[in-house]
C-alpha positions as CSV (number, residue, x, y, z in Angstrom):
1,X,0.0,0.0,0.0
2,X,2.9,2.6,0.4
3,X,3.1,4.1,-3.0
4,X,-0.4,2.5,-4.3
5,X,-3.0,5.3,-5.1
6,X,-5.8,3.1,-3.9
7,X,-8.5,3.8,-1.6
8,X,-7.5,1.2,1.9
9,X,-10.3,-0.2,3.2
10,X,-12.6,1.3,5.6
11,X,-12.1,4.2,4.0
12,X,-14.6,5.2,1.2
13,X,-13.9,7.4,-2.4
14,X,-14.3,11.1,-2.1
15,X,-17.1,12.2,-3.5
16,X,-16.8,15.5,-5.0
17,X,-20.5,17.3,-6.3
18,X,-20.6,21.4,-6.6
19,X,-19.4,22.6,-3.2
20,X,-20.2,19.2,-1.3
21,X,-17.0,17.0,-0.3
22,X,-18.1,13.8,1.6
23,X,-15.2,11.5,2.8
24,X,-15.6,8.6,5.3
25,X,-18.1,9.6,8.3
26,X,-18.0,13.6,7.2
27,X,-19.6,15.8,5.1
28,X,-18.0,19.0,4.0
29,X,-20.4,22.2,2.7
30,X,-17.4,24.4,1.5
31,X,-18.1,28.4,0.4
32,X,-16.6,30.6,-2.0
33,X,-13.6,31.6,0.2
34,X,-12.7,27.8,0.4
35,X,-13.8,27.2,3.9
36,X,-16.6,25.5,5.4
37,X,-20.4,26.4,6.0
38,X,-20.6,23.3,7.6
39,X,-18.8,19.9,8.7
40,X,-21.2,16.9,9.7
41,X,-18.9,14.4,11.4
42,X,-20.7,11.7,12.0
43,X,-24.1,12.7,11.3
44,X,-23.6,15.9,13.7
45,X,-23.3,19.6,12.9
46,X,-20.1,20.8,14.0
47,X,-20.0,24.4,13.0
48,X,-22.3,27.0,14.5
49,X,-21.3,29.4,11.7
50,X,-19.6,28.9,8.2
51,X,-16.0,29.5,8.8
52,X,-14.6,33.1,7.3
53,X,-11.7,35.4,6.2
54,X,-11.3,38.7,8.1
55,X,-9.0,41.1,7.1
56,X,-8.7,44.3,8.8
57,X,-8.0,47.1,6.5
58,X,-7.9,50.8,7.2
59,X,-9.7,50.7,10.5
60,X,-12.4,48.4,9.1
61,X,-13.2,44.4,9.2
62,X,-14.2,43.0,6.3
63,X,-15.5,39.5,5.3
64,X,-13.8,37.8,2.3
65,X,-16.1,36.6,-0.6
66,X,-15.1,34.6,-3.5
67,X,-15.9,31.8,-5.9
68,X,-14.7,27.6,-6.1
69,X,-13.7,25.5,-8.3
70,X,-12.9,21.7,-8.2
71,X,-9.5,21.6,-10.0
72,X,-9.4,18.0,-10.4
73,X,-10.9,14.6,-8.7
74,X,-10.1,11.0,-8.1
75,X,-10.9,8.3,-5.3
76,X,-8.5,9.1,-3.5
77,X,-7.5,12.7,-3.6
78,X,-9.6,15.8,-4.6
79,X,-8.3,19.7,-5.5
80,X,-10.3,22.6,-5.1
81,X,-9.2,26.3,-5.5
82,X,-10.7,29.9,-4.6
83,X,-10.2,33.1,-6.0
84,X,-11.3,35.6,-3.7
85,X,-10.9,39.2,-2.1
86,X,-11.6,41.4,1.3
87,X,-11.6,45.1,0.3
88,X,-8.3,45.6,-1.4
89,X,-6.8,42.3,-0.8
90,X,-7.0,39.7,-2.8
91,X,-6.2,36.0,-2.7
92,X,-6.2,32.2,-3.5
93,X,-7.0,29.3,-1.2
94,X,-6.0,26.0,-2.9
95,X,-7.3,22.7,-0.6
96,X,-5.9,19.1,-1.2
97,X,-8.6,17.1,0.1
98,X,-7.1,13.5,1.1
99,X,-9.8,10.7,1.8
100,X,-9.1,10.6,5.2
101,X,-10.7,13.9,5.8
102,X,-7.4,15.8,5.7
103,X,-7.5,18.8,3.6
104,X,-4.3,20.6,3.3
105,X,-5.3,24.2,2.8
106,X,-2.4,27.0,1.2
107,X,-3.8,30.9,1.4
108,X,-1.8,33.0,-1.3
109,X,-2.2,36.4,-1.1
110,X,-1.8,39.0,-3.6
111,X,0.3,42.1,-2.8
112,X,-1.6,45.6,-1.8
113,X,-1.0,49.1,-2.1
114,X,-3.4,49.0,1.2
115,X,-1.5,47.8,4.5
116,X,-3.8,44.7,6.4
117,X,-3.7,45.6,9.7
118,X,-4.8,41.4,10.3
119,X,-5.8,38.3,8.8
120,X,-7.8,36.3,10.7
121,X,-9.4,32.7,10.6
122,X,-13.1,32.4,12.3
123,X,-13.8,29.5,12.6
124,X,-17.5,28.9,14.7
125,X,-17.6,26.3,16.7
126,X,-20.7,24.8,18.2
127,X,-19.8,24.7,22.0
128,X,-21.5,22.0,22.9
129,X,-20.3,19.8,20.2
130,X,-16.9,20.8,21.3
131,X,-16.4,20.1,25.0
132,X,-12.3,18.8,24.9
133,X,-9.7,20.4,23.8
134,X,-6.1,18.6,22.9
135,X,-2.9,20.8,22.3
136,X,0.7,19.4,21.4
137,X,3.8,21.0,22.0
138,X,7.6,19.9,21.9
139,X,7.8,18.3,25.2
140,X,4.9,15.4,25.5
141,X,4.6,16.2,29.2
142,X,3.8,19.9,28.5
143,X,0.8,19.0,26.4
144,X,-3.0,19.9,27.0
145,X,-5.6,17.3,27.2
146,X,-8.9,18.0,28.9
147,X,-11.9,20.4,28.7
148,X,-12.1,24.0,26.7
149,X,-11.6,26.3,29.7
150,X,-15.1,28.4,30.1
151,X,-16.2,31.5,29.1
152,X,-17.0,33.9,26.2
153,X,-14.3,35.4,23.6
154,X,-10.9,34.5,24.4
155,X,-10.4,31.7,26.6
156,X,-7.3,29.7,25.5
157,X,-4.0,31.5,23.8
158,X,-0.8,28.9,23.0
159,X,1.2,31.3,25.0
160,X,-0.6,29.9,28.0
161,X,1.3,26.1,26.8
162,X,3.9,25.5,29.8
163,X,7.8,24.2,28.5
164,X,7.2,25.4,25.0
165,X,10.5,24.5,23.5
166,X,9.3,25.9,19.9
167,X,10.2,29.5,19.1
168,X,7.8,31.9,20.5
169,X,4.7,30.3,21.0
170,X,4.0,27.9,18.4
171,X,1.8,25.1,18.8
172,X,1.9,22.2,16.0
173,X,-1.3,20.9,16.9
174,X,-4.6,21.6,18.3
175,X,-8.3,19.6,18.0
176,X,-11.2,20.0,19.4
177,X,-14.7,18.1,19.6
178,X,-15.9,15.1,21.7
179,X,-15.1,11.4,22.1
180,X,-16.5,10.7,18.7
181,X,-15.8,13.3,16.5
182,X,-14.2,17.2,16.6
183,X,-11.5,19.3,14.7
184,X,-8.0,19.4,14.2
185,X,-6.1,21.8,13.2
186,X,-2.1,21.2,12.7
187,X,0.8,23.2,10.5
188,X,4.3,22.2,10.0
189,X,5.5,25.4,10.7
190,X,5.4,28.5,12.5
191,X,5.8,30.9,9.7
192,X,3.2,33.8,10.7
193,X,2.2,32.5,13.8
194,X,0.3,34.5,16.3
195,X,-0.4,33.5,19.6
C-alpha cells in the first residue's frame, strides 16, 4: 500500500458534487472563500457558523467573498481552489482534500498598495459539540488534554502552553470536539504564527 493510489479499506472514495465533499463519516459544505459552511462528522453539525476570512484594512473588518472550483478529482484525492478578495486584498486558497478527511489548505495572497492591519481565521464552533480540547507541544509532558476552559471570547492562547521548546509560542497541533468526532487543526511550521 505505500506508494499505491488506492483507496485502503474502511475508508470510502471522495465524492466531489458542486461545493459538497463527503469522505468517510464527514460531510463537507465548503463556500466561495474555500472554507466551510458546515462539517457533519458523523451525522452531527459541528460548526455554529460557516467558517470566514477577516481582514482588517484601514480601521475596518471585512469579510472575504469569492468563488470555487474543483480543479481536479479522483478516489482518493480531490483539489479545489478559490479566488477571492476582502476590500483591497486579494487571494487564493488552494485545498488538497485526502480521503481521510485531511484537507491541506495554502492561502496565497496578492500584494496591496493597502496595509492589512490582520488576517484572521473564524472558525464557529458549536460549544456543545466541542467540550475537549487537545494541544501538542515539543515536550509530551507539556501538552493539553482536557476540557475547553469556560467563558466567552478569548479563553485559551498557545502562549498559556507551559515548556514550550518551539520559538515563540508555536503550537503544532490543536483539535477539538468530543469522544467521537471534533477538529484538528495542525501546521508544519510557525511561519506567521500568532499566539
Amino acid at each position: 500500500y505505500g506508494t499505491s493510489d488506492i483507496v485502503v479499506p474502511p475508508f470510502t472514495p471522495i465524492k466531489v458534487q458542486g461545493n459538497n465533499v463527503d469522505v468517510i463519516l464527514r460531510h463537507y459544505q465548503t463556500n466561495g472563500v474555500g472554507l466551510w459552511n458546515q462539517i457533519t462528522a458523523d451525522g452531527k453539525p459541528l460548526l455554529k457558523a460557516p467558517m470566514r476570512l477577516e481582514a482588517e484594512i484601514g480601521g475596518k473588518v471585512l469579510s472575504a467573498q469569492g468563488q470555487s472550483k474543483v480543479l481536479s478529482h479522483k478516489a482518493t484525492q480531490a483539489i479545489t481552489e478559490s479566488d477571492w478578495q476582502a476590500g483591497a486584498l486579494k487571494g487564493t486558497t488552494r485545498n488538497v482534500w485526502d480521503y481521510d478527511g485531511v484537507v491541506k489548505s495554502t492561502f496565497t495572497l496578492a500584494p496591496t498598495s493597502q496595509p492589512v492591519q490582520s488576517l484572521t481565521l473564524v472558525i464557529p464552533l458549536d460549544n456543545k459539540m466541542m467540550p475537549l480540547m487537545h494541544a501538542v507541544t515539543f515536550a509530551s509532558k507539556a501538552s493539553y488534554s482536557g476540557n475547553v476552559p469556560p467563558g466567552n471570547g478569548i479563553v485559551w492562547k498557545s502562549s498559556q502552553m507551559p515548556d514550550n521548546r518551539f520559538i515563540g509560542n508555536f503550537v503544532p497541533y490543536i483539535w477539538i470536539g468530543a469522544q467521537e468526532r471534533g477538529i484538528a487543526i495542525f501546521a508544519d511550521n510557525d511561519a506567521g504564527w500568532i499566539s
